[in-house]
MDTraj code that builds the backbone (N, CA, C; nanometers):
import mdtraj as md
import numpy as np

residues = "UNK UNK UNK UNK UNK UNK UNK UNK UNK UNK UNK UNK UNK UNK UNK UNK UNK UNK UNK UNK UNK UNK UNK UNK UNK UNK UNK UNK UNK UNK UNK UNK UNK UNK UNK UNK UNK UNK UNK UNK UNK UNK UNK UNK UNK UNK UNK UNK UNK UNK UNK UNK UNK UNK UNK UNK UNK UNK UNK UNK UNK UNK UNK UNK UNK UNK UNK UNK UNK UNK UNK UNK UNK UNK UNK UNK UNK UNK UNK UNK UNK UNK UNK UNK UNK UNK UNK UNK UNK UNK UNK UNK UNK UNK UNK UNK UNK UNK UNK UNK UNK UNK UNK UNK UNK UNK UNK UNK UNK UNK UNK UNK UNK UNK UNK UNK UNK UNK UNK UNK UNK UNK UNK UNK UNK UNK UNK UNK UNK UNK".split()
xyz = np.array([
    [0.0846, -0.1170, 0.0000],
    [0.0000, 0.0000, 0.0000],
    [0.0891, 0.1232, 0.0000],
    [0.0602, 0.1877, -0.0557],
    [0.1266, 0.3410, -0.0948],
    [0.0557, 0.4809, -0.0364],
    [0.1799, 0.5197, 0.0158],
    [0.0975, 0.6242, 0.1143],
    [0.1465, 0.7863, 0.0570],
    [0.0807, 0.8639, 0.0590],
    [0.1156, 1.0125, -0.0099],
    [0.1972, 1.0808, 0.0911],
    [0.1851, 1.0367, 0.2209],
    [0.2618, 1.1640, 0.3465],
    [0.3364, 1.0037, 0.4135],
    [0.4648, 0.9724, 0.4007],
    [0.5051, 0.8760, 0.4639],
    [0.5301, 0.8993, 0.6142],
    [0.5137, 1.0462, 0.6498],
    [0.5919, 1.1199, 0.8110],
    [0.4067, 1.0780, 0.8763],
    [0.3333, 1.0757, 0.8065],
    [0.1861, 1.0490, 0.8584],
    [0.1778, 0.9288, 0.8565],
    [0.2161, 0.8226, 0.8079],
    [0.2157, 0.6926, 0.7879],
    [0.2793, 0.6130, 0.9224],
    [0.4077, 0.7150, 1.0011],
    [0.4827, 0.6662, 1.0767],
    [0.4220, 0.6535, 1.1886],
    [0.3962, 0.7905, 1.2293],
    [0.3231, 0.8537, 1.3148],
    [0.1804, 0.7760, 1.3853],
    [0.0804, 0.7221, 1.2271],
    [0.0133, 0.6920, 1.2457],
    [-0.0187, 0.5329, 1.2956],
    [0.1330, 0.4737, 1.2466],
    [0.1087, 0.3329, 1.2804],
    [0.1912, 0.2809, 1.4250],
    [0.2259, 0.4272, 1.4560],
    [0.3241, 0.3925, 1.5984],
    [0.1880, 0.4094, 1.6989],
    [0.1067, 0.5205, 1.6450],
    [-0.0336, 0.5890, 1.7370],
    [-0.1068, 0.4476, 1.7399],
    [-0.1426, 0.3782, 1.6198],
    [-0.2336, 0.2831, 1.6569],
    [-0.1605, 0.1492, 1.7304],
    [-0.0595, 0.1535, 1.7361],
    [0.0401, 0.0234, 1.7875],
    [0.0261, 0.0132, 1.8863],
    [0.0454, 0.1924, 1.9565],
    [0.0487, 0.1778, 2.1315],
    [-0.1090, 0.1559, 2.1474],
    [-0.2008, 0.2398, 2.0290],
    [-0.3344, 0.2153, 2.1281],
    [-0.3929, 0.0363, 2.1763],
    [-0.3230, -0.0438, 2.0985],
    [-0.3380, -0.1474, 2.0436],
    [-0.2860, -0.2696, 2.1743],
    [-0.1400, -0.1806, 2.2257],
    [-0.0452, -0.2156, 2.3086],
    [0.0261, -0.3669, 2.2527],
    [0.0353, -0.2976, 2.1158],
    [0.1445, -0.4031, 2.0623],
    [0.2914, -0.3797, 2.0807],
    [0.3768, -0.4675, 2.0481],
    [0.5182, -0.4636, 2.1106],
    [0.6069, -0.3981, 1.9898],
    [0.5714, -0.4005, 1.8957],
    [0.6310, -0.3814, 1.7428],
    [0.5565, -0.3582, 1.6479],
    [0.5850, -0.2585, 1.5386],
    [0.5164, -0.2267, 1.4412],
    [0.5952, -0.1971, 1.3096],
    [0.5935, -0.2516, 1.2104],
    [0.6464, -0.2742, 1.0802],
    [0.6076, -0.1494, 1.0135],
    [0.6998, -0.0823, 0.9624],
    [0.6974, 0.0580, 0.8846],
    [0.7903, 0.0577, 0.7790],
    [0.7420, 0.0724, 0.6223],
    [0.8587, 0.0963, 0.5011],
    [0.9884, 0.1772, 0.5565],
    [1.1001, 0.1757, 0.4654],
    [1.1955, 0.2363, 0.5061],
    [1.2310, 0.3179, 0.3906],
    [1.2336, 0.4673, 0.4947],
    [1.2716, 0.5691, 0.4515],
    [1.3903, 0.6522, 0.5376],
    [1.4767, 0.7175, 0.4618],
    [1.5870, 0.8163, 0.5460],
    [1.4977, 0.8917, 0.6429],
    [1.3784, 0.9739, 0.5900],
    [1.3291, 1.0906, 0.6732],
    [1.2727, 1.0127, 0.8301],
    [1.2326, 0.8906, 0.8110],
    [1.1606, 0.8305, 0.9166],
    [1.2610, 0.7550, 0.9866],
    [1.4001, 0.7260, 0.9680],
    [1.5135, 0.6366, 1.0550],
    [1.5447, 0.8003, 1.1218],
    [1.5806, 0.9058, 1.0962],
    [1.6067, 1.0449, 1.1408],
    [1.5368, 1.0405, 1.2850],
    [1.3673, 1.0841, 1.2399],
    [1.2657, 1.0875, 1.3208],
    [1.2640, 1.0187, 1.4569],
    [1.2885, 0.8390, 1.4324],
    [1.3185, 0.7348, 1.5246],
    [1.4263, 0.7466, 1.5712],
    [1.5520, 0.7623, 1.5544],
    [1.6665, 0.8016, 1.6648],
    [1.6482, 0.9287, 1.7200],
    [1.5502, 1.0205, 1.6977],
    [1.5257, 1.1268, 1.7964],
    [1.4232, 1.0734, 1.8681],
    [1.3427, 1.0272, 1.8603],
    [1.1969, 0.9568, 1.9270],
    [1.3129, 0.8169, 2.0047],
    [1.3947, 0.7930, 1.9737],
    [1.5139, 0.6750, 2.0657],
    [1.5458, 0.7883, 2.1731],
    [1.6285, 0.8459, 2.1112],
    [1.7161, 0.9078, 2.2172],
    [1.6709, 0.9971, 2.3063],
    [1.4962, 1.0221, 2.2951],
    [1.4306, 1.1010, 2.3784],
    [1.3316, 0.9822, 2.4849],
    [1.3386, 0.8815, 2.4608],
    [1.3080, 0.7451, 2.5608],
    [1.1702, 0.7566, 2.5173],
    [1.0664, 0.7501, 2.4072],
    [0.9469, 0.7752, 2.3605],
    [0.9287, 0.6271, 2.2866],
    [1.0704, 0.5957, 2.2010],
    [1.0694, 0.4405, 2.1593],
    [1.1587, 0.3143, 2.2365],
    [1.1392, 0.2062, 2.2405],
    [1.2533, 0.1360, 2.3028],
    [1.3600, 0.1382, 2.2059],
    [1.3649, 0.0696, 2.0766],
    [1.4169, 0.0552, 1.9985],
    [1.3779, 0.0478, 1.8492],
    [1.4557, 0.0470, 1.7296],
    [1.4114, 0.0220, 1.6055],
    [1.5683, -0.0526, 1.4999],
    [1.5171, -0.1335, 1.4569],
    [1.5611, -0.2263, 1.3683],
    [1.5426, -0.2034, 1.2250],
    [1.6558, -0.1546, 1.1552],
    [1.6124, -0.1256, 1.0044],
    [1.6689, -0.2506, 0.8961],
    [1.6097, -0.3065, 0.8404],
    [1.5955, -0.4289, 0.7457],
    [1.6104, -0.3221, 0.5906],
    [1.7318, -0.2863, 0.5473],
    [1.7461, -0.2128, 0.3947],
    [1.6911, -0.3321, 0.3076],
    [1.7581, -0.4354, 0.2930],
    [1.6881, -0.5537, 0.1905],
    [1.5493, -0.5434, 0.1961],
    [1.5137, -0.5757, 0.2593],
    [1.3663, -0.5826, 0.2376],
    [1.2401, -0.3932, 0.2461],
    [1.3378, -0.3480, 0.2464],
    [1.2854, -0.1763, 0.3020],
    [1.1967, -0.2055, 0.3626],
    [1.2342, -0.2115, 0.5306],
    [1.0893, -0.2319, 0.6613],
    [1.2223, -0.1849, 0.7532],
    [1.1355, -0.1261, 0.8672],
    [1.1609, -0.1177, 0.9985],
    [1.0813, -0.1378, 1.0803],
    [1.1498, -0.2345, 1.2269],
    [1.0520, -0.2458, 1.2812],
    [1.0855, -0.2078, 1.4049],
    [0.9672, -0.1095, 1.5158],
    [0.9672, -0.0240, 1.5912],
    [0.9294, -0.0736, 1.6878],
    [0.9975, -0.1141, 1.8041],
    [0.9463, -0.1542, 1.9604],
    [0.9360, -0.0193, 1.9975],
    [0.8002, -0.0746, 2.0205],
    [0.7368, 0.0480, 2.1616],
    [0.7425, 0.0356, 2.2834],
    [0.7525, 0.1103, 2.3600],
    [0.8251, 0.1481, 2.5054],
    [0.6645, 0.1697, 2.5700],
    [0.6755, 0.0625, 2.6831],
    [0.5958, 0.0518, 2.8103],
    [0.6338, 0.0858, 2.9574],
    [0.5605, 0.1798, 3.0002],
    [0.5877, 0.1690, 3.1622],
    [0.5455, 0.0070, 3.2217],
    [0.5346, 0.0032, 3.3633],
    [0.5729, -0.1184, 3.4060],
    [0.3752, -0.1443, 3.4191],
    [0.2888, -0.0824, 3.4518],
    [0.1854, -0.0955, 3.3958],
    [0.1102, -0.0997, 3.2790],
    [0.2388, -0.1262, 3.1833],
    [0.1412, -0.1547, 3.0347],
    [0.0711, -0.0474, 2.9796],
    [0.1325, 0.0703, 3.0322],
    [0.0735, 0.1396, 2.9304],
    [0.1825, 0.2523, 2.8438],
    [0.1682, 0.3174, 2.7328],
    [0.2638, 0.3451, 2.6439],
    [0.3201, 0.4941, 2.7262],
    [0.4412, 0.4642, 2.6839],
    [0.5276, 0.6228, 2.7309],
    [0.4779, 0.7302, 2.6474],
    [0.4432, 0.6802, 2.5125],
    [0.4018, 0.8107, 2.4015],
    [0.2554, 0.8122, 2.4624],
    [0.1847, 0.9243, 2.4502],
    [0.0798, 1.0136, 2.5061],
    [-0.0229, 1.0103, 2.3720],
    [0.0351, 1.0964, 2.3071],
    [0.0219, 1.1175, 2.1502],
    [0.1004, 1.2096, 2.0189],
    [0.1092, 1.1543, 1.9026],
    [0.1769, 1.1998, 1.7922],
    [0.1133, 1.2953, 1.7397],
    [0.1381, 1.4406, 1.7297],
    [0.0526, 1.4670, 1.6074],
    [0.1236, 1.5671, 1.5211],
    [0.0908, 1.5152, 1.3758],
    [0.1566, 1.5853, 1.2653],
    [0.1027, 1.7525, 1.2609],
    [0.2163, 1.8331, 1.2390],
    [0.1851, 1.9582, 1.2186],
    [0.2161, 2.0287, 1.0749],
    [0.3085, 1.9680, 0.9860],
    [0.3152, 2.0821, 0.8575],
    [0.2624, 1.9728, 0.7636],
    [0.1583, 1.9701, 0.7065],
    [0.1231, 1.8789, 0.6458],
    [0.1259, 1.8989, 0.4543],
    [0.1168, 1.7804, 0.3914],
    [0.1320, 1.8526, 0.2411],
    [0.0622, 1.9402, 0.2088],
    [-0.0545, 1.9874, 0.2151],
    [-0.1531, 2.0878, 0.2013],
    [-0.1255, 2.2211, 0.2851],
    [-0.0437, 2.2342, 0.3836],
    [-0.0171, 2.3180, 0.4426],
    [0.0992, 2.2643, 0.5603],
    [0.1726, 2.3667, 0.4884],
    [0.3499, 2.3691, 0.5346],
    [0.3338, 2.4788, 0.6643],
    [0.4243, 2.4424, 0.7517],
    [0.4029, 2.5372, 0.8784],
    [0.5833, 2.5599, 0.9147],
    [0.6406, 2.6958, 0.8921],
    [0.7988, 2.7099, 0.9262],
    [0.7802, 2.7959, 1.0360],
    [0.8603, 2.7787, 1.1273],
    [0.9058, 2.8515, 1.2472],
    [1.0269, 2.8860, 1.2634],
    [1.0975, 2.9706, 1.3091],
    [1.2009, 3.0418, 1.3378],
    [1.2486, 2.9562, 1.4329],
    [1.3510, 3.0192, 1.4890],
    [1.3929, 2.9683, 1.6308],
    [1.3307, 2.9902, 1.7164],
    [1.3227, 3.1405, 1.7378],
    [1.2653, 3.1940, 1.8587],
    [1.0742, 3.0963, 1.8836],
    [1.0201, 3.0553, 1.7709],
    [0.8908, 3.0082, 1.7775],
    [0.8632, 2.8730, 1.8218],
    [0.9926, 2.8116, 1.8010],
    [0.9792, 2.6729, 1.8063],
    [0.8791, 2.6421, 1.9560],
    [0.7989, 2.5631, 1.9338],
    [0.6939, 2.5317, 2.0453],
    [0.7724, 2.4508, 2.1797],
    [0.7547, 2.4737, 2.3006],
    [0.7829, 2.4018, 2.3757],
    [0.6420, 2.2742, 2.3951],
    [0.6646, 2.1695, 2.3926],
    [0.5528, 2.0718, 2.3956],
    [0.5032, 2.0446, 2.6073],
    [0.4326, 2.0247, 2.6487],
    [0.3809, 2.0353, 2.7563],
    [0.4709, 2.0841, 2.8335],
    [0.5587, 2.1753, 2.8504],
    [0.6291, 2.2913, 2.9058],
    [0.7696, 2.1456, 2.9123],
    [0.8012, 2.1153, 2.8058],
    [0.9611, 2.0540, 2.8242],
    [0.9131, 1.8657, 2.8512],
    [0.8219, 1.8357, 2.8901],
    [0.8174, 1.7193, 2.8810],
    [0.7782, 1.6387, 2.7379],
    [0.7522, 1.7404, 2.6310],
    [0.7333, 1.6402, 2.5078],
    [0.8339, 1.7121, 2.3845],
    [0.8442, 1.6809, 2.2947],
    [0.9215, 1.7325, 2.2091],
    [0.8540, 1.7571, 2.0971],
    [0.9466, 1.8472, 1.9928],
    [0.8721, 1.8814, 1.8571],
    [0.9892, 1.8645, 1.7658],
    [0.9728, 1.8063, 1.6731],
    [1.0246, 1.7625, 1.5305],
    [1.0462, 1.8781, 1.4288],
    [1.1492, 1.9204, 1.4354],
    [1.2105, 1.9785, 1.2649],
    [1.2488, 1.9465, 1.2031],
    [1.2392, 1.9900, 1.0506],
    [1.3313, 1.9365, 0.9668],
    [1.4078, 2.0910, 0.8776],
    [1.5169, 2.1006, 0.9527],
    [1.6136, 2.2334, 0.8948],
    [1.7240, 2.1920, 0.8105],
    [1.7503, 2.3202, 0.7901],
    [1.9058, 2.2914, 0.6772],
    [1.9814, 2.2018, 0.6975],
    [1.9790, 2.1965, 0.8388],
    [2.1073, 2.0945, 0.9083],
    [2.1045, 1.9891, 0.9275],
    [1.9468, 1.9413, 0.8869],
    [1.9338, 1.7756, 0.8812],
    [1.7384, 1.7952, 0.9913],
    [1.6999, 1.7029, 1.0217],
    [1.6197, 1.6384, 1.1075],
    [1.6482, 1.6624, 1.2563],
    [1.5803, 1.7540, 1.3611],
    [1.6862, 1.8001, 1.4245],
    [1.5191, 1.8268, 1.5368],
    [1.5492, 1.7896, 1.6936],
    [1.4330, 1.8184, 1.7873],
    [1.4474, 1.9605, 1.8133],
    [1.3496, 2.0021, 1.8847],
    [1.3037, 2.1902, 1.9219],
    [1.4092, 2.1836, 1.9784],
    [1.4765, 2.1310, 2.0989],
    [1.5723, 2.1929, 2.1924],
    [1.7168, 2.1783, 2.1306],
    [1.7664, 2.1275, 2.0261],
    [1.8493, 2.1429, 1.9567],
    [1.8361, 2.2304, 1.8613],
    [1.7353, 2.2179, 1.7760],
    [1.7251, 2.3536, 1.6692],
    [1.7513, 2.4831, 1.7888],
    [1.7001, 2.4859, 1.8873],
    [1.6730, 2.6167, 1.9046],
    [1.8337, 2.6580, 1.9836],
    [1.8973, 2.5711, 2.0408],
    [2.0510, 2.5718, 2.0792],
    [2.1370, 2.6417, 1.9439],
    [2.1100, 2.5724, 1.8444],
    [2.1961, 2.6101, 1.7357],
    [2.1125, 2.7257, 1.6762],
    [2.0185, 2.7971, 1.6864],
    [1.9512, 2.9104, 1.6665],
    [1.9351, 2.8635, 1.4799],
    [1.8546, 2.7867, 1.4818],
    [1.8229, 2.7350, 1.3457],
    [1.6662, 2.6717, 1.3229],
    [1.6090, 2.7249, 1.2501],
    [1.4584, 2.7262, 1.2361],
    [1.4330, 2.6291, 1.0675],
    [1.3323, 2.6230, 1.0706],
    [1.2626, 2.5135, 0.9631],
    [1.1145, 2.4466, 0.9691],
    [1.1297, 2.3771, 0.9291],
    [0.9455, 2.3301, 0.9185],
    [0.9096, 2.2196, 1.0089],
    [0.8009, 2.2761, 1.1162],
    [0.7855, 2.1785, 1.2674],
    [0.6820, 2.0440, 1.1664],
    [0.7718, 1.9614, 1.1992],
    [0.7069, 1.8518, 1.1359],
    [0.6049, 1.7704, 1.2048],
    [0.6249, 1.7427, 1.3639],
    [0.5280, 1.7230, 1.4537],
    [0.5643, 1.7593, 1.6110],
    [0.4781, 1.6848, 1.6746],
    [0.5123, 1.7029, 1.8325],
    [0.4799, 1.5981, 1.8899],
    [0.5202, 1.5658, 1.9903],
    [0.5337, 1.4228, 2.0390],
    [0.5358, 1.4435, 2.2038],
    [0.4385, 1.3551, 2.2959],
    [0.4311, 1.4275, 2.3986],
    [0.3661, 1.2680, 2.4836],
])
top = md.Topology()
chain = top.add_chain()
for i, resn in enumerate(residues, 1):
    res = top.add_residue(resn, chain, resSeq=i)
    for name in ("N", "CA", "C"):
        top.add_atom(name, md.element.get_by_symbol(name[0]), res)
traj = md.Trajectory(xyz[None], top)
């Protein structure tokens, strides 16, 4: 199946995974979405992800507290193909005052709010994650 917004595709199958409280979820492989997942890693939102190039799949363990229920809250896409949304530095959103993060994608690569905004570098908020 072929999807027109693959950053909505990710988003959307990590959202229904946790609602689901499955352990893993199979997603095509793309550069923009391995980016995305080592920031969603290194912010403790995913456990881990496994990228399979031969076969273009990745597959995404989701991260549980010890009651079974998901660390991610919810995903939601903000610059969408129909409407692109750029922010500066100074705009970049703080997500529930520092406990969630927001997704850019700037000159400098794929890059979270509190890093874009360290390096005083702005671009298009791709989502927020909380």
């Amino acid at each position: 199946m072929s999807f027109n917004d693959p950053i909505a595709e990710l988003l959307t199958k990590i959202r229904n995974g946790k609602d689901a409280q499955h352990r893993y979820v199979d997603i095509s492989f793309s550069k923009i979405k391995v980016k995305i997942l080592e920031i969603l890693k290194n912010h403790g939102f995913v456990e881990n992800f496994l990228v399979d190039e031969k076969n273009y799949k990745v597959r995404v363990f989701l991260r549980y507290n010890k009651n079974r229920e998901s660390v991610v809250q919810n995903l939601k896409r903000i610059s969408t193909g129909g409407l692109r949304r750029y922010v500066g530095y100074r705009d970049i959103p703080r997500v529930f005052n520092g406990m969630g993060i927001s997704i850019l994608s700037t000159p400098q690569g794929i890059l979270d709010g509190d890093t874009a905004r360290n390096l005083k570098v702005g671009g298009e908020l791709v989502c927020t994650v909380w």
